[in-house]
N, C-alpha and C positions, 0 to 999 in steps of 0.2 A: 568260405564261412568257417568260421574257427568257434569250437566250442570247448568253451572251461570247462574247468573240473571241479565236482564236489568231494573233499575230502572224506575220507571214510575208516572208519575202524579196519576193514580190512585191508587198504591199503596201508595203514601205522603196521599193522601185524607184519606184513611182508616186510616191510621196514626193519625190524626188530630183528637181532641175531639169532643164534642159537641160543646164547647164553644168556642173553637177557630174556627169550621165553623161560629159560629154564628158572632166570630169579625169580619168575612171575608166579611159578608154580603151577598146578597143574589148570588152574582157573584160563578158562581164553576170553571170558567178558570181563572188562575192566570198568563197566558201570558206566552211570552217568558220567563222571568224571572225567574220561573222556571224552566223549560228546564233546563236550564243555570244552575241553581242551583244543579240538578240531574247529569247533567254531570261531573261538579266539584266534587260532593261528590263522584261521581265511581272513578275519578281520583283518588281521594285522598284517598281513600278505597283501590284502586291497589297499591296504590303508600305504603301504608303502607305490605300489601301482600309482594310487592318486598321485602324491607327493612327489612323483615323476613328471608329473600331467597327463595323464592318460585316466582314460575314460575307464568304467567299471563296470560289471552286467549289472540288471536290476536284480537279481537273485544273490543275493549275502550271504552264499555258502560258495559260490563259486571262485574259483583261482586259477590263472591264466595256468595253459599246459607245459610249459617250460617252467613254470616254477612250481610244480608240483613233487619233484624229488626235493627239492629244498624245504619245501615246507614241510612232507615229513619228517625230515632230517631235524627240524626246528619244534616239528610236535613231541616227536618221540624222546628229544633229550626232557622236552616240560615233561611230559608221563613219567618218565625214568624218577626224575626229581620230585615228583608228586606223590608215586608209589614206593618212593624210600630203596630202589633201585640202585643198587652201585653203578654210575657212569664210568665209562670206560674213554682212554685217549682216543681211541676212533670215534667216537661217539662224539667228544668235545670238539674236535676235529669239525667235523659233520656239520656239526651246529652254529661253529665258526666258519665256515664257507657258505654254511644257509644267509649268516648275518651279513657275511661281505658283498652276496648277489643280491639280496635285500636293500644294501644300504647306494649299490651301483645303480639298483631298478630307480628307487627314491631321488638319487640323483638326476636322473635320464641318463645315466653312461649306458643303459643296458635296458635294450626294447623287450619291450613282452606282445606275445599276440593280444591284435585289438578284441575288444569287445561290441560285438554287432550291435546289442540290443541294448548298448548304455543309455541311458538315463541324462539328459544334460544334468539335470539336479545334484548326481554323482559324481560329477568330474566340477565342482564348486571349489574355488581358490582357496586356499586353507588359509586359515586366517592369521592376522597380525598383531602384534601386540607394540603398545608402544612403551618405552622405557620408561622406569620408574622415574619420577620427578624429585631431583636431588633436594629441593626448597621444602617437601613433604616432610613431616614431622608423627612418627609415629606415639602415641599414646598422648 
């Protein structure tokens, strides 16, 4: 049995260098806006998982455990950029290896642990769209 992970403020913090606690100042809660931010990235972390075909837990906070250092790597650059933080090349770095394992999971080039308690609802084929019709006349 394999159990996700909820992301969390304290794990972003480990995340974080030295020096970017130090741009932080001395504050160590960064607010809701975080939160906010953690949430998004679980999304967007499932939301790549589906896009794979792979099933999702019913809990929308959770994220498969092999991609939990990517996702902070992908939180912590949005906070940087949010709190007006100077990013650093490692940092850009980070976030572009979070994007390249995110877009292999999307593809199925790259399995993530299942999810026990998915939802068939959650694993729903994303949907399609069909192209514009060239004969269409706008205004």
């Amino acid at each position: 049995m394999t159990i996700w992970t909820k992301l969390t403020r304290d794990g972003l913090v480990a995340t974080l260098s030295a020096d970017e606690v130090d741009a932080f100042g001395q504050s160590a809660d960064f607010g809701d806006a975080v939160d906010a931010i953690l949430a998004q990235t679980a999304d967007a972390v499932r939301g790549f998982v589906r896009a794979g075909g792979r099933k999702v837990p019913n809990d929308a906070g959770l994220v498969p455990p092999s991609l939990v250092p990517f996702a902070y790597d992908f939180a912590t650059f949005r906070v940087l950029k949010r709190f007006n933080v100077p990013v650093g090349e490692d940092r850009r770095k980070a976030y572009d290896a979070a994007m390249d394992v995110f877009k292999k999971v999307a593809a199925g080039d790259m399995a993530v642990e299942p999810a026990d308690d998915a939802d068939d609802a959650t694993s729903a084929t994303l949907p399609s769209f069909m192209p514009a019709d060239p004969e269409r006349r706008l205004g």
